[in-house]
KOLGU-4560 file (N, C-alpha, C; in nm, 3 decimals, padded with zeros to 5 digits):
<recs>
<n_xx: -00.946 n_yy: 01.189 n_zz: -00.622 ca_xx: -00.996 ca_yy: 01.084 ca_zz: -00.534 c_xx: -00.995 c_yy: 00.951 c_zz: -00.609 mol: A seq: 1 type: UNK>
<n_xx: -00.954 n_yy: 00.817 n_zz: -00.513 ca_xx: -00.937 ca_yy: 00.733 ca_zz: -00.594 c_xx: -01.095 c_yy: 00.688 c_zz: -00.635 mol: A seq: 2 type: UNK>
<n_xx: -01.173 n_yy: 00.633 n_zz: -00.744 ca_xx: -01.263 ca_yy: 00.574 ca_zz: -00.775 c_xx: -01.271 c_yy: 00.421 c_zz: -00.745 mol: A seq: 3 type: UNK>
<n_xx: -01.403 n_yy: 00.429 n_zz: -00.722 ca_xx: -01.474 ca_yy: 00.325 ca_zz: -00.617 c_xx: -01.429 c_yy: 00.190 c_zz: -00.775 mol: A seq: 4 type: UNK>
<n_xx: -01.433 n_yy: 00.179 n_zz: -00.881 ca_xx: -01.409 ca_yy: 00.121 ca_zz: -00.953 c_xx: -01.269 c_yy: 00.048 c_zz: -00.951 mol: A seq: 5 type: UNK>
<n_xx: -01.182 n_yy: 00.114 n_zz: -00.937 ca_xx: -01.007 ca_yy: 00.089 ca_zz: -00.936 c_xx: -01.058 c_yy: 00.013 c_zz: -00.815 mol: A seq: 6 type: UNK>
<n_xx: -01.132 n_yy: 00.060 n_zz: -00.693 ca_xx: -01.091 ca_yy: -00.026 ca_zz: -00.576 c_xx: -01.147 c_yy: -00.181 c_zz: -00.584 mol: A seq: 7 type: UNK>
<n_xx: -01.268 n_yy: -00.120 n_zz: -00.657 ca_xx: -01.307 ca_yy: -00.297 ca_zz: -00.703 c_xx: -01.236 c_yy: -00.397 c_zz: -00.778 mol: A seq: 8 type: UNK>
<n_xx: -01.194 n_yy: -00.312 n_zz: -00.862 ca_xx: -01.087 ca_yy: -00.396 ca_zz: -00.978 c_xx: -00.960 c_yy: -00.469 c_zz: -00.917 mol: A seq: 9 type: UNK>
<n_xx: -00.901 n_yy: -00.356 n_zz: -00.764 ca_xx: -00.807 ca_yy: -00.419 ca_zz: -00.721 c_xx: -00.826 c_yy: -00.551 c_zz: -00.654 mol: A seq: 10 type: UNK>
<n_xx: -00.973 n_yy: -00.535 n_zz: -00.607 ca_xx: -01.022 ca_yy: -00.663 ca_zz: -00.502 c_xx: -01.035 c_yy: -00.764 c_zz: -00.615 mol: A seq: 11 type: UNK>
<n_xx: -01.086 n_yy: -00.724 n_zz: -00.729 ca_xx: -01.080 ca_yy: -00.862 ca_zz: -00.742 c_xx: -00.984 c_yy: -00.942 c_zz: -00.776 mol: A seq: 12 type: UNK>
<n_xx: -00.844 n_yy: -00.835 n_zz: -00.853 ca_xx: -00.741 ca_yy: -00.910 ca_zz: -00.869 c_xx: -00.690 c_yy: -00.991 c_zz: -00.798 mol: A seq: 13 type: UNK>
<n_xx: -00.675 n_yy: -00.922 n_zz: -00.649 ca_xx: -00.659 ca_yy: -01.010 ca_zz: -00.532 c_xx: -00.729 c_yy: -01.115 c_zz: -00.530 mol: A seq: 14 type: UNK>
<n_xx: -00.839 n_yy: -01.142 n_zz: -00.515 ca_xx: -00.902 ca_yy: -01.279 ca_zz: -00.513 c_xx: -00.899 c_yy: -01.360 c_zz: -00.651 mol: A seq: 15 type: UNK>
<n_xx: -00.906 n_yy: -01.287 n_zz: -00.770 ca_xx: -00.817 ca_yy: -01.389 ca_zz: -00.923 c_xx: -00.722 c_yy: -01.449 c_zz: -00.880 mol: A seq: 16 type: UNK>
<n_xx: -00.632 n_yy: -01.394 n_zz: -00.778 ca_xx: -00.493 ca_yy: -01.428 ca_zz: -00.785 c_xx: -00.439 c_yy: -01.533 c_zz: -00.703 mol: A seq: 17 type: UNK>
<n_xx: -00.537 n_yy: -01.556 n_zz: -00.635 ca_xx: -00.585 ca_yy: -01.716 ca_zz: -00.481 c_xx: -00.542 c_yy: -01.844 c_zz: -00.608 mol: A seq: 18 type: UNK>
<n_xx: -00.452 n_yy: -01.912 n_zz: -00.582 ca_xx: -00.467 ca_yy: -02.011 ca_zz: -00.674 c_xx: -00.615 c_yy: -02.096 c_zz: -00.659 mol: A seq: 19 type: UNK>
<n_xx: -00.646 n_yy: -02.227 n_zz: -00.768 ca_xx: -00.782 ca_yy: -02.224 ca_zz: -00.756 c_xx: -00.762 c_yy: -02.357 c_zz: -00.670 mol: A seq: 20 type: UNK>
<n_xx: -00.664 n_yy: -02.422 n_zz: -00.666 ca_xx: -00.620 ca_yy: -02.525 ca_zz: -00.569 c_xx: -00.650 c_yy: -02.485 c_zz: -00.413 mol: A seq: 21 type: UNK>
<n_xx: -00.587 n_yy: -02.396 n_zz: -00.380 ca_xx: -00.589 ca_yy: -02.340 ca_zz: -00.248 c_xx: -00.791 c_yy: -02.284 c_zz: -00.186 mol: A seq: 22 type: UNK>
<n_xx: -00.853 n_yy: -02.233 n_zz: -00.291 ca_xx: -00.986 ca_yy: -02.215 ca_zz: -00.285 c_xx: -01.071 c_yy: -02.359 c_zz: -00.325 mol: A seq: 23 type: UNK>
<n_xx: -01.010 n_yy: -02.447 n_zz: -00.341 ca_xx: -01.048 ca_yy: -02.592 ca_zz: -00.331 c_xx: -01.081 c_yy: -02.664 c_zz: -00.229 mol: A seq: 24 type: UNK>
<n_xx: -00.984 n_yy: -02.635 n_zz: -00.146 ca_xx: -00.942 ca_yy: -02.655 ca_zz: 00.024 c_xx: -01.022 c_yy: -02.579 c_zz: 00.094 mol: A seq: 25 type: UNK>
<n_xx: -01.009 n_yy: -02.464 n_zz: 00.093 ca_xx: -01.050 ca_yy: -02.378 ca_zz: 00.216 c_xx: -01.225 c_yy: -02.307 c_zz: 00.083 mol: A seq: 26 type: UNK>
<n_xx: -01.195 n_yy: -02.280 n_zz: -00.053 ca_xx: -01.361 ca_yy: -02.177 ca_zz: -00.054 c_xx: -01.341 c_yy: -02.067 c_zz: -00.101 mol: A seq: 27 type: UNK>
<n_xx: -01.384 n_yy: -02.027 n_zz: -00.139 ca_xx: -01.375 ca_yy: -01.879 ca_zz: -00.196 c_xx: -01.420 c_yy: -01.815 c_zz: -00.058 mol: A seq: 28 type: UNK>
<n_xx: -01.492 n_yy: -01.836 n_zz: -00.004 ca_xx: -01.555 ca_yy: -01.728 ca_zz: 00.077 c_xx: -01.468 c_yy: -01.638 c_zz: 00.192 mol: A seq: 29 type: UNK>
<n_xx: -01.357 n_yy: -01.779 n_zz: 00.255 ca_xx: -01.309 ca_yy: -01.649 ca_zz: 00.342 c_xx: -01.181 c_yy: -01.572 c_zz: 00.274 mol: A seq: 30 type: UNK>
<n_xx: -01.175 n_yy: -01.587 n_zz: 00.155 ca_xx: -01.103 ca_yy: -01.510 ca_zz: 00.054 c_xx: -01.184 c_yy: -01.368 c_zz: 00.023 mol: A seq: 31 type: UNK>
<n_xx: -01.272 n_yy: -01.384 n_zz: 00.011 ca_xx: -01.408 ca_yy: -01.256 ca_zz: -00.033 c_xx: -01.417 c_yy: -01.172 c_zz: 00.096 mol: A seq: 32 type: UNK>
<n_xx: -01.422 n_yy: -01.278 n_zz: 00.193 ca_xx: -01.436 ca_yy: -01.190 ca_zz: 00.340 c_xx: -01.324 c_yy: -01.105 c_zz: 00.378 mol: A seq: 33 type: UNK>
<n_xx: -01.247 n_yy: -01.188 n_zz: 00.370 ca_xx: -01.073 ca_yy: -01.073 ca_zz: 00.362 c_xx: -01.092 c_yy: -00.961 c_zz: 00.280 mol: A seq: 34 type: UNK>
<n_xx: -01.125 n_yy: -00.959 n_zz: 00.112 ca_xx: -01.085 ca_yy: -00.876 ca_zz: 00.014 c_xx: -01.192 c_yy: -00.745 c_zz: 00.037 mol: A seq: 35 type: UNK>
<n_xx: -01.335 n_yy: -00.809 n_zz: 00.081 ca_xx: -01.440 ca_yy: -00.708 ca_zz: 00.104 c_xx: -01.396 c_yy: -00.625 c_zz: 00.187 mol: A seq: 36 type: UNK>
<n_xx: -01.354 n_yy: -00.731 n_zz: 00.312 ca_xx: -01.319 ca_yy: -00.601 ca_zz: 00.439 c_xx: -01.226 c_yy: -00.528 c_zz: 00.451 mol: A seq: 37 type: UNK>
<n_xx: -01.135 n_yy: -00.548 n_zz: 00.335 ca_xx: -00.992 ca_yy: -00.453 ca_zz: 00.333 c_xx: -01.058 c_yy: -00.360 c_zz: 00.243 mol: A seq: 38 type: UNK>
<n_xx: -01.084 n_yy: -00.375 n_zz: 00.151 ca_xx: -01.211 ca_yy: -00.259 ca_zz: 00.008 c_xx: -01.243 c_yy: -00.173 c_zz: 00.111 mol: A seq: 39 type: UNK>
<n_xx: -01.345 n_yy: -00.186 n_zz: 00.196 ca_xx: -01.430 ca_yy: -00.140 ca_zz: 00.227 c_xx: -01.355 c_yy: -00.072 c_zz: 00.355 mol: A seq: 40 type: UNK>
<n_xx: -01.273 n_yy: -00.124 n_zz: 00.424 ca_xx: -01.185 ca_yy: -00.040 ca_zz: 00.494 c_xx: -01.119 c_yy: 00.065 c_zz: 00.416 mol: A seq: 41 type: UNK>
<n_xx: -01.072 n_yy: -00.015 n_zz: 00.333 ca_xx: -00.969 ca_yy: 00.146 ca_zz: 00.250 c_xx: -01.053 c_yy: 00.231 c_zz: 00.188 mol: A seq: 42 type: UNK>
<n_xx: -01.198 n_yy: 00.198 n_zz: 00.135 ca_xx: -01.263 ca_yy: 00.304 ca_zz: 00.071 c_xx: -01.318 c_yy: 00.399 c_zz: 00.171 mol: A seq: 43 type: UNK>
<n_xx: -01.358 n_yy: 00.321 n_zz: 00.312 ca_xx: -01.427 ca_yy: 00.443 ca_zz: 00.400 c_xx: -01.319 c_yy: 00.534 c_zz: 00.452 mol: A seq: 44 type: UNK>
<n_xx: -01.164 n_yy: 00.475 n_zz: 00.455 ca_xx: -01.051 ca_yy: 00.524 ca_zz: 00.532 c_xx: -01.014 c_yy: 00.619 c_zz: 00.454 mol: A seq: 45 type: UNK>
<n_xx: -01.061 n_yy: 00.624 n_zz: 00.302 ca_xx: -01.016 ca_yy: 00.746 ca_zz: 00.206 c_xx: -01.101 c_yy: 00.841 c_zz: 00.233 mol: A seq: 46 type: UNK>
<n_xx: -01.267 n_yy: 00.827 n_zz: 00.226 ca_xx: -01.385 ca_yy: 00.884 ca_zz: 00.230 c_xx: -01.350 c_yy: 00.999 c_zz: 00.353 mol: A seq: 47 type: UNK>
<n_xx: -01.346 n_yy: 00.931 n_zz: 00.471 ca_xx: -01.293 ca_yy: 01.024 ca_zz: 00.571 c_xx: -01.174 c_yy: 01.137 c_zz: 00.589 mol: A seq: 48 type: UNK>
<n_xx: -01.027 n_yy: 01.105 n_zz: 00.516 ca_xx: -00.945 ca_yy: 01.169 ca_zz: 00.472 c_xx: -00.985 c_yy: 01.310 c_zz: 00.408 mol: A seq: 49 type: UNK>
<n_xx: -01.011 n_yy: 01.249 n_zz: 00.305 ca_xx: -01.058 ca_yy: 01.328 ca_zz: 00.175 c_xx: -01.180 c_yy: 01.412 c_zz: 00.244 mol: A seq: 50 type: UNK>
<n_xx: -01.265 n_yy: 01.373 n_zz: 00.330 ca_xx: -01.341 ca_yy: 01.465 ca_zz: 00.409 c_xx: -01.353 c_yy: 01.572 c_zz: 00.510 mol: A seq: 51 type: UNK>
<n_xx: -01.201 n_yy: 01.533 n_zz: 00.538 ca_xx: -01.136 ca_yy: 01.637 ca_zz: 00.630 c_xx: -01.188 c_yy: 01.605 c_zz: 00.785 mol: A seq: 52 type: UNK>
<n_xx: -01.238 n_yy: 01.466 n_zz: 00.801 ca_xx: -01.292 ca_yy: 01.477 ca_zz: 00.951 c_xx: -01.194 c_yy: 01.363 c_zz: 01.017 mol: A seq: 53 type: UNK>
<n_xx: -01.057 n_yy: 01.274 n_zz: 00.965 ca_xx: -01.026 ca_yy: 01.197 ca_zz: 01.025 c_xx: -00.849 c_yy: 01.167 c_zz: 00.932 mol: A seq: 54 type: UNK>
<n_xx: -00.789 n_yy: 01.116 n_zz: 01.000 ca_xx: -00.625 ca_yy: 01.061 ca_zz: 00.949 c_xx: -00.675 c_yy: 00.921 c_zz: 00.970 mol: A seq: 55 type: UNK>
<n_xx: -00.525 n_yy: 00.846 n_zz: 00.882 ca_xx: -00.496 ca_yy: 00.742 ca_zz: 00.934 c_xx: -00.443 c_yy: 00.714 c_zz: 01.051 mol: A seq: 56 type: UNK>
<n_xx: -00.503 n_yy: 00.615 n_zz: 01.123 ca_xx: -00.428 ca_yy: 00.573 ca_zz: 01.303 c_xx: -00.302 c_yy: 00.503 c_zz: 01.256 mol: A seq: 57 type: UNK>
<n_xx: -00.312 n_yy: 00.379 n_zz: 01.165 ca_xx: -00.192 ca_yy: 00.303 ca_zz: 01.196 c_xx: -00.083 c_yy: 00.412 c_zz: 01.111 mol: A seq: 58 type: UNK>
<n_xx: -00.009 n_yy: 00.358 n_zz: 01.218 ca_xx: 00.128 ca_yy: 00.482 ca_zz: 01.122 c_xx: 00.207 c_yy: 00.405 c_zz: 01.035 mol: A seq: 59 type: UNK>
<n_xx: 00.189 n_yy: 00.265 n_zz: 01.002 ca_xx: 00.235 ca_yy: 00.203 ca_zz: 00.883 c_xx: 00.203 c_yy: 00.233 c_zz: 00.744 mol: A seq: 60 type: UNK>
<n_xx: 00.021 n_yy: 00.282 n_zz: 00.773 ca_xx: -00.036 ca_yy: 00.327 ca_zz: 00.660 c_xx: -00.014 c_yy: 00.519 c_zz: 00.636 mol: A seq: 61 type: UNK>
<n_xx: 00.008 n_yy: 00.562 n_zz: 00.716 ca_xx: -00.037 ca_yy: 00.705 ca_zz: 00.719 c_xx: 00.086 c_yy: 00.796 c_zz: 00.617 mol: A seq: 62 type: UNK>
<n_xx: 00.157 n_yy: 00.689 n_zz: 00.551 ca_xx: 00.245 ca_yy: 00.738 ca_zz: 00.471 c_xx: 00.235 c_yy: 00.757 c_zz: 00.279 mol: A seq: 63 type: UNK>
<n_xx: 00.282 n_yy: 00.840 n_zz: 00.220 ca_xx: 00.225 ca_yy: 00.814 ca_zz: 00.095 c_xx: 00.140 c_yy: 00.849 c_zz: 00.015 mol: A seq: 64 type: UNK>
<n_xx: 00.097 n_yy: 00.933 n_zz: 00.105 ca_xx: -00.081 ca_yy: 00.951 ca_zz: 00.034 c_xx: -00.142 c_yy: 00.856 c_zz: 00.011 mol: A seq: 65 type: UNK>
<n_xx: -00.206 n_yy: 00.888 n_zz: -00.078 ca_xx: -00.347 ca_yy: 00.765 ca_zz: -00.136 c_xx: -00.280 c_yy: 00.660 c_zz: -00.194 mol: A seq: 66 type: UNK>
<n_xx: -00.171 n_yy: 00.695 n_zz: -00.267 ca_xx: -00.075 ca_yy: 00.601 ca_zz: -00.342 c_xx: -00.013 c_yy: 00.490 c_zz: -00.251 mol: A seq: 67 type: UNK>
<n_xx: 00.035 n_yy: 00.578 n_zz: -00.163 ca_xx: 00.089 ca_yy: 00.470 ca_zz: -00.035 c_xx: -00.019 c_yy: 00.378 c_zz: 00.005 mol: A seq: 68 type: UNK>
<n_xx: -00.110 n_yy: 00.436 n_zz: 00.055 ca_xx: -00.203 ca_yy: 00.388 ca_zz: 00.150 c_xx: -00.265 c_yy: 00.263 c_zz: 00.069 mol: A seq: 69 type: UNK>
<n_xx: -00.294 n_yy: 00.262 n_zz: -00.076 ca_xx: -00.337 ca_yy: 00.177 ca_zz: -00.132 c_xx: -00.249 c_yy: 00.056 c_zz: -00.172 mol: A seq: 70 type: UNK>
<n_xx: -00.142 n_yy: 00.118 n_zz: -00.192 ca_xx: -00.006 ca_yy: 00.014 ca_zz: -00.193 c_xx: -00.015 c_yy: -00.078 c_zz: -00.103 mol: A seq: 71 type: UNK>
<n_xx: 00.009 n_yy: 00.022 n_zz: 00.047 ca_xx: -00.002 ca_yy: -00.121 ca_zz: 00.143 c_xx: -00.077 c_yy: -00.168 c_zz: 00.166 mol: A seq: 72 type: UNK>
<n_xx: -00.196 n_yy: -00.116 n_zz: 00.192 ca_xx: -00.296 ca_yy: -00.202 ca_zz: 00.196 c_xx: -00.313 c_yy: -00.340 c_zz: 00.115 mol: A seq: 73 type: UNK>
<n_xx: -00.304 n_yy: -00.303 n_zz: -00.014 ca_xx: -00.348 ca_yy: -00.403 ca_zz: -00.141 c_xx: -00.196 c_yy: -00.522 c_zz: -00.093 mol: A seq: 74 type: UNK>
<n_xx: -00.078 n_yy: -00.488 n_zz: -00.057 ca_xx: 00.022 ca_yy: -00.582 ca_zz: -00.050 c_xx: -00.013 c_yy: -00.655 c_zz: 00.135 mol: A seq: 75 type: UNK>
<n_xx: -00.049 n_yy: -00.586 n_zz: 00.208 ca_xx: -00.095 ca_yy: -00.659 ca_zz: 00.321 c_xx: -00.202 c_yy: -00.779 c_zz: 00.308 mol: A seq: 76 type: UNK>
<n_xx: -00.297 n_yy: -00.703 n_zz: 00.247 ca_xx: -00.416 ca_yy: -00.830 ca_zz: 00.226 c_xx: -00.351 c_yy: -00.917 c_zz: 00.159 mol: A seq: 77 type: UNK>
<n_xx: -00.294 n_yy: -00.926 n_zz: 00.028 ca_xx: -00.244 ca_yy: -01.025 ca_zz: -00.047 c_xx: -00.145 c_yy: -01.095 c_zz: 00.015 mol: A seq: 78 type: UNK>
<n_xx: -00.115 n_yy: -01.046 n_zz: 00.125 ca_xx: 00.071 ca_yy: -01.154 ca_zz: 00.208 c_xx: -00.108 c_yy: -01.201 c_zz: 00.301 mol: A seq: 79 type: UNK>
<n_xx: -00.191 n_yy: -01.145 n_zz: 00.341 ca_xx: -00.296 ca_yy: -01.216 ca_zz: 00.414 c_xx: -00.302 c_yy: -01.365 c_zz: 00.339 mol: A seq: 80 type: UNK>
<n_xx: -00.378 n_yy: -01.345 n_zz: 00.228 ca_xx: -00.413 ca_yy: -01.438 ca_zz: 00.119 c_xx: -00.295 c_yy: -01.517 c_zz: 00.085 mol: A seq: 81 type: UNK>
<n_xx: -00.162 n_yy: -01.520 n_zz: 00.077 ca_xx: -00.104 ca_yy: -01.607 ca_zz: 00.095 c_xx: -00.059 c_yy: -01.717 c_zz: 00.194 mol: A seq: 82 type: UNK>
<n_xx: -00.057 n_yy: -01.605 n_zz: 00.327 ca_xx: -00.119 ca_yy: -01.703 ca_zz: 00.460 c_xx: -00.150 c_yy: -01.787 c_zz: 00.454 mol: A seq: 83 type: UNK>
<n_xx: -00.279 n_yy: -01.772 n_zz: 00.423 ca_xx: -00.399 ca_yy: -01.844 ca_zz: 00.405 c_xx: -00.382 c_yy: -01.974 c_zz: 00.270 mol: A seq: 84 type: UNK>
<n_xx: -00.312 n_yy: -01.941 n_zz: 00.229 ca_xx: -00.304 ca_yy: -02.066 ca_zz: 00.096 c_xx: -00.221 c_yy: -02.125 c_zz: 00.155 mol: A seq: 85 type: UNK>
<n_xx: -00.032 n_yy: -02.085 n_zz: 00.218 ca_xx: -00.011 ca_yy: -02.170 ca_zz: 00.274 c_xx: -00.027 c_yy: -02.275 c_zz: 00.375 mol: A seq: 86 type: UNK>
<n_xx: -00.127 n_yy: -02.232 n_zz: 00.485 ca_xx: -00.176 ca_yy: -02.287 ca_zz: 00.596 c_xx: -00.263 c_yy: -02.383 c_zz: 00.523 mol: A seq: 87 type: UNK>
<n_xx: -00.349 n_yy: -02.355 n_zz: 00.408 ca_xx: -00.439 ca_yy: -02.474 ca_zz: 00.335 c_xx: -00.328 c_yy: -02.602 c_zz: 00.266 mol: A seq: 88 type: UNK>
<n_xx: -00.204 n_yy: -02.523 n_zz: 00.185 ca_xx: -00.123 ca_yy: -02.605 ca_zz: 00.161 c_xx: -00.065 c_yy: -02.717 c_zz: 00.303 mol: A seq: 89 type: UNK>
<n_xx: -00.041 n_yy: -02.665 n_zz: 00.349 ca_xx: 00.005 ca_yy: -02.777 ca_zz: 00.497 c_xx: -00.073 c_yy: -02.845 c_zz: 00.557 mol: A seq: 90 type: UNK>
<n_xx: -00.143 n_yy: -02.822 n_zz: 00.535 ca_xx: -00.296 ca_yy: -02.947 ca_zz: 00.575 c_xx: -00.382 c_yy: -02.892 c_zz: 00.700 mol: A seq: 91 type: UNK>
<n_xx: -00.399 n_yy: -02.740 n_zz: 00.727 ca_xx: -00.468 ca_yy: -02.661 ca_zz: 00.793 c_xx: -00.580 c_yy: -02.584 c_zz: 00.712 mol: A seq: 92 type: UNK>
<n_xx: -00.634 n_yy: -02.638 n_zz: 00.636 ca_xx: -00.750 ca_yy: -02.575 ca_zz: 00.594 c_xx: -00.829 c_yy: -02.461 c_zz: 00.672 mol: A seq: 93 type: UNK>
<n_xx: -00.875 n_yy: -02.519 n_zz: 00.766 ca_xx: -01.021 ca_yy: -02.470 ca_zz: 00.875 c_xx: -00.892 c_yy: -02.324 c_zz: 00.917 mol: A seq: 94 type: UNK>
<n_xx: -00.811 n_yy: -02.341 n_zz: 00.959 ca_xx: -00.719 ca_yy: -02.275 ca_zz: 01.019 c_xx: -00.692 c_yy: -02.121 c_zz: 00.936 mol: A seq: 95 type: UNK>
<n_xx: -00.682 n_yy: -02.165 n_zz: 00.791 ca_xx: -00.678 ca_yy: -02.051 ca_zz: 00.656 c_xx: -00.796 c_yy: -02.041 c_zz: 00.643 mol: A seq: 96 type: UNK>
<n_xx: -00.951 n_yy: -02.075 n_zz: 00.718 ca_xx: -01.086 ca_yy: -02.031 ca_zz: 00.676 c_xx: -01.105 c_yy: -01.877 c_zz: 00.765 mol: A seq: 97 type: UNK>
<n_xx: -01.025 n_yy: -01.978 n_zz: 00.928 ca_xx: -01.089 ca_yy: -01.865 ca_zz: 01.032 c_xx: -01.010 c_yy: -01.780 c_zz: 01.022 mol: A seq: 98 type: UNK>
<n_xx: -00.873 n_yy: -01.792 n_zz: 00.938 ca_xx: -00.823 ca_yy: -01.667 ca_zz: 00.922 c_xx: -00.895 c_yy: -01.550 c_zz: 00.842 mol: A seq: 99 type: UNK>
<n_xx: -00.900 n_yy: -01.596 n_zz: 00.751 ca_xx: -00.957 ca_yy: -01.505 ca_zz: 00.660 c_xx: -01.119 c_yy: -01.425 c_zz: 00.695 mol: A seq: 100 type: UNK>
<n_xx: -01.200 n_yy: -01.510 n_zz: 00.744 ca_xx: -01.314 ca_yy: -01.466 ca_zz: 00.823 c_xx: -01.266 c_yy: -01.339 c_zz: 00.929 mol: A seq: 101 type: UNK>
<n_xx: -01.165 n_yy: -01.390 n_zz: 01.019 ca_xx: -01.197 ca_yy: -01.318 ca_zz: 01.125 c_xx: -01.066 c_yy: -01.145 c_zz: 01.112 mol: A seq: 102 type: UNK>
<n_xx: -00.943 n_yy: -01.220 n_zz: 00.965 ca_xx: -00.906 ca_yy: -01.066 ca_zz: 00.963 c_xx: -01.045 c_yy: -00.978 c_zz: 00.872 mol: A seq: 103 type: UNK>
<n_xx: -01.114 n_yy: -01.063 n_zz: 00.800 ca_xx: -01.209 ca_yy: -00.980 ca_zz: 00.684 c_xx: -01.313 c_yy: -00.898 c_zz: 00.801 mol: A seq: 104 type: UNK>
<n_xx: -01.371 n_yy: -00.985 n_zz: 00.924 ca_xx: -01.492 ca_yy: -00.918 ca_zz: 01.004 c_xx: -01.387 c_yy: -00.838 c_zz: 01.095 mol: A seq: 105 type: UNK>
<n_xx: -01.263 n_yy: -00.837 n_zz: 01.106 ca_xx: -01.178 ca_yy: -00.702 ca_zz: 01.216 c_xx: -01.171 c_yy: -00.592 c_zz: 01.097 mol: A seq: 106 type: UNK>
<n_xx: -01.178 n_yy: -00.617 n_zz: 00.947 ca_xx: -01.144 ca_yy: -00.481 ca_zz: 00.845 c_xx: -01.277 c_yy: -00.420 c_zz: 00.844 mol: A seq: 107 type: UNK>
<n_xx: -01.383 n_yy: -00.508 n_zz: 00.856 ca_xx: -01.532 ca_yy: -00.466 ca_zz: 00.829 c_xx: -01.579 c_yy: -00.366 c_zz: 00.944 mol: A seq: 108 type: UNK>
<n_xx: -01.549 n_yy: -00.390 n_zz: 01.080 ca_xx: -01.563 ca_yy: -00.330 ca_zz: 01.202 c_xx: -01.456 c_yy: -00.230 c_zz: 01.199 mol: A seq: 109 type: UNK>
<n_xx: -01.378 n_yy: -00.218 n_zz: 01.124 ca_xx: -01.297 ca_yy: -00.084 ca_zz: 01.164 c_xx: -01.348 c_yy: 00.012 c_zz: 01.010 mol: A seq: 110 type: UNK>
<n_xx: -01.371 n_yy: -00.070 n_zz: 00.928 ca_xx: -01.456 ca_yy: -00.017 ca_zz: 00.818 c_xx: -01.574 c_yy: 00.093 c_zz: 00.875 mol: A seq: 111 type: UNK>
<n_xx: -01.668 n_yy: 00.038 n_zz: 00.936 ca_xx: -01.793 ca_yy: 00.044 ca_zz: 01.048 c_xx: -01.769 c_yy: 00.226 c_zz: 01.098 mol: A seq: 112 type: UNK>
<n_xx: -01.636 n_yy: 00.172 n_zz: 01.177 ca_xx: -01.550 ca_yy: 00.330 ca_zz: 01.251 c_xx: -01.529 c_yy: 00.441 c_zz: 01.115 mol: A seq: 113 type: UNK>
<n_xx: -01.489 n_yy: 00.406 n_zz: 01.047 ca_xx: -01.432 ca_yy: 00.490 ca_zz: 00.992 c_xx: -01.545 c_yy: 00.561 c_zz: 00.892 mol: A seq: 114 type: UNK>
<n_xx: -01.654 n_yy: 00.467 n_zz: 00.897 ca_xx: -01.755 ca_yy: 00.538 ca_zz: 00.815 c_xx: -01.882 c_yy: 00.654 c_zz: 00.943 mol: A seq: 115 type: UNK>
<n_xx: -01.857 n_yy: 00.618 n_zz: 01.035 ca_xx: -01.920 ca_yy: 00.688 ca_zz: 01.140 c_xx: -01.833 c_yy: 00.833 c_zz: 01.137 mol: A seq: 116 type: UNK>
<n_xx: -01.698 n_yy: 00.839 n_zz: 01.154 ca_xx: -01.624 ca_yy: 00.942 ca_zz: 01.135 c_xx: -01.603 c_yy: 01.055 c_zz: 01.049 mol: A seq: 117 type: UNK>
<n_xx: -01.628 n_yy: 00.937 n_zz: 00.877 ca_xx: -01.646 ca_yy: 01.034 ca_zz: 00.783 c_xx: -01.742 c_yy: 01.080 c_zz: 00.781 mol: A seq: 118 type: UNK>
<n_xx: -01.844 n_yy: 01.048 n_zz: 00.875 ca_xx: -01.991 ca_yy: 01.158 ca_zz: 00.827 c_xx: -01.983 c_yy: 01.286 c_zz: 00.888 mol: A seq: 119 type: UNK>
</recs>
């Protein structure tokens, strides 16, 4: 099972990796909100697996095993997070805030599901 540690370590690389220009503009925060709600999606989405009470739905992810699953995940959020820097780069700030807010509170709510499932 992957450890809750690696998954932290990956989040934060992801958010190390925000240039600090781009979190100038838009904030750390809806960078954190993205990285939390993908964590916390992929950790409950393993929890359940590994529990035997649930699969993956999207069939983009359901490939790979854990290896896969963490792969894409970790490369989805981060093409997220670049989004988001470019839209701050072009002079859309607010635009790369509500992004990041509102994919981080759709990972958190399916997070939500998936932890109801694994119980």
């Amino acid at each position: 099972m992957v450890s809750r540690f690696l998954l932290l370590a990956l989040l934060a690389l992801l958010v190390s990796a925000v240039p600090a220009s781009a979190q100038d503009r838009v904030g750390p925060a809806p960078y954190l909100v993205l990285t939390v709600g993908s964590g916390i999606d992929l950790a409950t989405t393993l929890d359940a697996i590994h529990a035997g009470r649930g699969t993956e739905a999207n069939p983009f992810l359901s490939h790979g095993g854990d290896a896969g699953l963490i792969a894409v995940k970790s490369v989805s959020t981060a093409a997220v997070a670049v989004l988001m820097n470019s839209l701050a780069k072009r002079g859309h700030p607010r635009a790369a805030q509500v992004l990041g807010y509102v994919a981080g509170g759709a990972l958190t709510v399916i997070a939500a599901r998936n932890f109801q499932v694994g119980r």
